[in-house]
ROVEXFI-908245 format. One line per field, with one value per residue (C-alpha): x negated, y negated, z; residue number from 1; residue in three letters. Coordinates in Angstrom, 3 decimals, always signed. Layout:
px	(X, ...)
py	(Y, ...)
pz	(Z, ...)
resi	(NUM, ...)
resn	(ala, ...)
***
This chain:
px	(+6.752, +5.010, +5.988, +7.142, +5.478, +7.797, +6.812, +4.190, +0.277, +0.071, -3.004, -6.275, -4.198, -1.191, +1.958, +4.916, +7.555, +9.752, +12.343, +16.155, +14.916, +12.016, +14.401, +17.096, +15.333, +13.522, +17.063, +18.149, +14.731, +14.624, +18.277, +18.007, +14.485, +12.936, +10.089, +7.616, +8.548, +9.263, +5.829, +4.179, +5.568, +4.671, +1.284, +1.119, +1.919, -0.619, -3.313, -2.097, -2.365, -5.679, -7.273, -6.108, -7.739, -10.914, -10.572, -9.798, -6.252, -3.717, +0.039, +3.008, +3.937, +7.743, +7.629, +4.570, +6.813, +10.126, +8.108, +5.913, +9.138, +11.403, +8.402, +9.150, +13.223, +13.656, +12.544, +15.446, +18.550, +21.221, +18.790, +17.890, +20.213, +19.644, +17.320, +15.370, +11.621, +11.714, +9.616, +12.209, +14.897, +12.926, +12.321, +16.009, +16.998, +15.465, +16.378, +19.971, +18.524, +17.475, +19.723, +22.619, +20.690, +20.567, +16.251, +14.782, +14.522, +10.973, +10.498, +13.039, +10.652, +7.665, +8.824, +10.635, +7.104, +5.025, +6.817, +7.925, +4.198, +2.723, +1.714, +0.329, -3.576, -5.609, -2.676, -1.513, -4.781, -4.684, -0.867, +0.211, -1.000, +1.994, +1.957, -1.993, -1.392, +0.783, -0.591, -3.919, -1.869, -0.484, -4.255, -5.771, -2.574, -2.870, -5.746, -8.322, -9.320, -11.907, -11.585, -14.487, -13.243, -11.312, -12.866, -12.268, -10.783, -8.211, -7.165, -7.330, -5.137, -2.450, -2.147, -1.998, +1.422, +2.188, +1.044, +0.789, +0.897, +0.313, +0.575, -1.179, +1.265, +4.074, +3.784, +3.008, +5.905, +8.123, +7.148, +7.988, +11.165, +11.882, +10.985, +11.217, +15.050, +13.944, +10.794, +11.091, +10.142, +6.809, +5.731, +2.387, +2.215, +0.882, +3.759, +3.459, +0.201, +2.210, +5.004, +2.275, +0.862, +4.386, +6.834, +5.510, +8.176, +6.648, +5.941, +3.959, +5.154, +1.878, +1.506, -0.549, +2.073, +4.925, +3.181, +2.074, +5.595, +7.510, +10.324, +7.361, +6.204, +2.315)
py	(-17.930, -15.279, -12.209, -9.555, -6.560, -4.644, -0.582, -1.676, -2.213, -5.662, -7.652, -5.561, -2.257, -2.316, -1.631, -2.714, +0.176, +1.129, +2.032, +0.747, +0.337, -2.228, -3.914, -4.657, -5.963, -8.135, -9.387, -10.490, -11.859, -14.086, -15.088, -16.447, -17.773, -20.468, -20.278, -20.728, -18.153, -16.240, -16.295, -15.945, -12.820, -11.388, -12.420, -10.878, -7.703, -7.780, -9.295, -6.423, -3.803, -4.342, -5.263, -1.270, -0.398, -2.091, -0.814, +3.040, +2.694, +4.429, +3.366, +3.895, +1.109, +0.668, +0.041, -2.602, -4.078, -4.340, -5.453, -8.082, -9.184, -10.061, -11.035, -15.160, -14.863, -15.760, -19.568, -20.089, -22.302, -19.389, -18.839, -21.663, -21.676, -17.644, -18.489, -15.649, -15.947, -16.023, -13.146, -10.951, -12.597, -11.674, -7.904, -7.659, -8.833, -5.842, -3.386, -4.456, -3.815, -0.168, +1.091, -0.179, +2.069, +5.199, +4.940, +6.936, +5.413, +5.790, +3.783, +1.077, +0.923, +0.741, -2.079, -3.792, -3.806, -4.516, -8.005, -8.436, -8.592, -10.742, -13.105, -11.283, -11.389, -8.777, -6.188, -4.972, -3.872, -0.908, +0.321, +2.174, +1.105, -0.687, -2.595, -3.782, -4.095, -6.770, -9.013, -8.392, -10.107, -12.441, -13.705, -13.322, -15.983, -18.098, -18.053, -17.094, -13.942, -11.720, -13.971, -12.746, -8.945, -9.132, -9.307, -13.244, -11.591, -10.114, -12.753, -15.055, -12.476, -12.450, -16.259, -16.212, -14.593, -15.965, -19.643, -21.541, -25.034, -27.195, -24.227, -25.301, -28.315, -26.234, -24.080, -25.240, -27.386, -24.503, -23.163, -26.175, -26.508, -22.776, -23.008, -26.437, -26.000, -23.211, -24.648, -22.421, -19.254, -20.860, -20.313, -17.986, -18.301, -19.485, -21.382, -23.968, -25.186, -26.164, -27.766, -29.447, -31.239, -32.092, -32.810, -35.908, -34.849, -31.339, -30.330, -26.988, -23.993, -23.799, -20.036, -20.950, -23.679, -20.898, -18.864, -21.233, -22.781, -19.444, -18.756, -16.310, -17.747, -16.386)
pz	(-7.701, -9.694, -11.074, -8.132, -9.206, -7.231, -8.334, -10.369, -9.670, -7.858, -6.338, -6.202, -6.913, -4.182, -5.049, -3.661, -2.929, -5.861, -3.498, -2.875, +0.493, -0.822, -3.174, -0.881, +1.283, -0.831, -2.631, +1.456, +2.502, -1.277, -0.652, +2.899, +3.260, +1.472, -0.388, +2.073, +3.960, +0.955, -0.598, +2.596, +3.904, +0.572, +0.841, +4.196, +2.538, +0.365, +2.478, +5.033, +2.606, +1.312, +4.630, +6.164, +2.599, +3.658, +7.094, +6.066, +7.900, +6.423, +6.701, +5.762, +2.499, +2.844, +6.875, +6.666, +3.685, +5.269, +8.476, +6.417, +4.855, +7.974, +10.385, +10.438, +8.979, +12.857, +12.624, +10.048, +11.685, +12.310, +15.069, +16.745, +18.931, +20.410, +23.316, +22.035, +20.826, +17.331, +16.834, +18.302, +16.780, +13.437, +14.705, +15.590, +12.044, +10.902, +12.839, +12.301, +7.861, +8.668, +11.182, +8.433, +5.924, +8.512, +8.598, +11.193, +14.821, +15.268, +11.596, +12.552, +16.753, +14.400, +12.376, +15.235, +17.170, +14.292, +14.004, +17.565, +18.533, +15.067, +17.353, +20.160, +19.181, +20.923, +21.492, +17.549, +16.543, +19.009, +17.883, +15.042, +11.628, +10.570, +13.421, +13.260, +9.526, +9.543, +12.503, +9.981, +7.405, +9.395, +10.764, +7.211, +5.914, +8.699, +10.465, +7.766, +10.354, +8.212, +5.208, +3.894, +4.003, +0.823, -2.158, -3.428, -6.613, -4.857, -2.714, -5.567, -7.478, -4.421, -4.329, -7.976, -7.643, -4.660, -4.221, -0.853, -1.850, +1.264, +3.318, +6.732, +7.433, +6.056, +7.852, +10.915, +10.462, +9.775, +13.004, +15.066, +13.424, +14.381, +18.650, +18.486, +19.767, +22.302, +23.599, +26.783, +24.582, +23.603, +27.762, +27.488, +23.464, +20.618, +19.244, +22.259, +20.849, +17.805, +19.783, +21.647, +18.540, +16.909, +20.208, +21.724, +24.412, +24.804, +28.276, +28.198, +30.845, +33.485, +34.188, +37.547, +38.946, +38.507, +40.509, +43.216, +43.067, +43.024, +45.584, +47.509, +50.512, +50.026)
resi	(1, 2, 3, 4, 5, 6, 7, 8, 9, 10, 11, 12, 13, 14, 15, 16, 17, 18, 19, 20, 21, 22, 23, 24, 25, 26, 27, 28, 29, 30, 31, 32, 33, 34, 35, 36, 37, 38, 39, 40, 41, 42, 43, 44, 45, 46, 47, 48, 49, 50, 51, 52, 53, 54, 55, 56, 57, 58, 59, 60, 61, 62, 63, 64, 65, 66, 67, 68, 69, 70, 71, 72, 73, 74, 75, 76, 77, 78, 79, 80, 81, 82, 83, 84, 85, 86, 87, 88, 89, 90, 91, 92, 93, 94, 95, 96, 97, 98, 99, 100, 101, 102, 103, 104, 105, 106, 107, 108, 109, 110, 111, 112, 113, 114, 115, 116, 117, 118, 119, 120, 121, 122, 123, 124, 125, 126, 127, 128, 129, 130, 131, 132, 133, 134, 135, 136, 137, 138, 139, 140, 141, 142, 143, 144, 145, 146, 147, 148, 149, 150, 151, 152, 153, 154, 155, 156, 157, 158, 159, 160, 161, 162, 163, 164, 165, 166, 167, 168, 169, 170, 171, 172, 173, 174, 175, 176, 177, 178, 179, 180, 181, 182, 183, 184, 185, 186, 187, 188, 189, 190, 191, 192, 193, 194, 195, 196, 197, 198, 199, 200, 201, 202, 203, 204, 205, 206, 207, 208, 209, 210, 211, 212, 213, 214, 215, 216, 217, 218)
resn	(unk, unk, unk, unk, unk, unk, unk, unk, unk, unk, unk, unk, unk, unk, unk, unk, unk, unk, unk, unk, unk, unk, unk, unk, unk, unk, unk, unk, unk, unk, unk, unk, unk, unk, unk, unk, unk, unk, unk, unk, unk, unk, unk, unk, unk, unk, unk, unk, unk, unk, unk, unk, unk, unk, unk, unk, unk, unk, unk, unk, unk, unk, unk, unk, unk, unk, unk, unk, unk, unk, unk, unk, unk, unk, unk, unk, unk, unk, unk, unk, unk, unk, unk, unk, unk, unk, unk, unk, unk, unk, unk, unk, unk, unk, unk, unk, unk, unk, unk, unk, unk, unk, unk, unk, unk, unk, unk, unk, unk, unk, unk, unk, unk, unk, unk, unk, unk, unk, unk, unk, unk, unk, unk, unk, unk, unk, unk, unk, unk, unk, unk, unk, unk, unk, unk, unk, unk, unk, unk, unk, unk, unk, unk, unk, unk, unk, unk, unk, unk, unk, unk, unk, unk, unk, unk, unk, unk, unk, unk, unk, unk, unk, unk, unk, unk, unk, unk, unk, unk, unk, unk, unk, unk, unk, unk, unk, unk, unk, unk, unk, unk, unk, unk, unk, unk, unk, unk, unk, unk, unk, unk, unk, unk, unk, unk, unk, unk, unk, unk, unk, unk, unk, unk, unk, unk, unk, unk, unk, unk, unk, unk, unk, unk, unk, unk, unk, unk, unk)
***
């Protein structure tokens, strides 16, 4: 793990927040996440701040932080058992941060969206910037989305301090180790194409059969 920059110019000019806010919950998200998760939450950040650069939307840094931060803390074990998507076990996480630290409730519903709907493609990029910011970060990580938006200088720079060594199978695994115990909250999302490839026991929810096999008679 590289240097954290925190306050000071990072990766193609963005800062991270010099704020108690910012460093607390960096100190919680670094104590109870591996590095994985760790390093690529930052990296969302980053990637999320540069792309609303590119894309002339303006946002608020602290809320896509603390959002960016706590977006996957969800797929860690204390949850596993919540029967909750882990998304929103994630968003709940921190909400629980700010309200402890009295942050207004329309920052804390901004936040809470922003990583309740991270994997909701098609839906994020219409909402508030904090909200389309990180799911931008999120798809530029993952999915390589606009990979050739960012300047390869910068991206180079943000995996300089923040290094994804094997990333696509760790990840991936991550996530099936994370729903893999709830595999009913993967019905109508992403994260049942990754129990798909990883549970040979898997049995994907059909959105047509529950209809045609709900308790309606027509």
């Amino acid at each position: 793990m590289g240097e954290r920059t925190d306050g000071h110019e990072g990766p193609g000019g963005v800062r991270v927040p010099d704020s108690r806010l910012a460093a607390e919950a960096t100190e919680l998200v670094r104590d109870t996440t591996g590095d994985l998760v760790y390093d690529h939450s930052r990296r969302v950040y980053f990637f999320g701040s540069l792309l609303g650069r590119a894309r002339g939307i303006g946002h608020d840094p602290e809320l896509l932080y603390v959002a960016a931060l706590f977006h996957d803390v969800g797929l860690g074990e204390p949850f596993h058992d919540s029967g909750r998507r882990f998304e929103v076990d994630s968003a709940d996480e921190a909400r629980r941060f700010l309200a402890a630290r009295s942050v207004p409730e329309d920052s804390i519903r901004r936040v809470w969206t922003a990583i309740a709907l991270h994997t909701t493609p098609g839906i994020p990029e219409f909402m508030e910037p904090e909200v389309a910011l990180v799911t931008a970060g999120v798809e530029y990580d993952v999915l390589g989305f606009g990979f050739d938006e960012l300047a390869a200088d910068d991206r180079e720079a943000v995996v300089t301090l923040h290094p994804r060594p094997a990333f696509k199978q760790s990840i991936l695994r991550a996530f099936a180790d994370g729903v893999g115990p709830k595999p009913e909250t993967t019905f109508g999302n992403v994260k049942a194409d990754v129990l798909a490839h990883y549970d040979p026991h898997f049995e994907r929810g059909d959105f047509v059969r529950t209809v045609l096999e709900s308790p309606w008679p027509e």
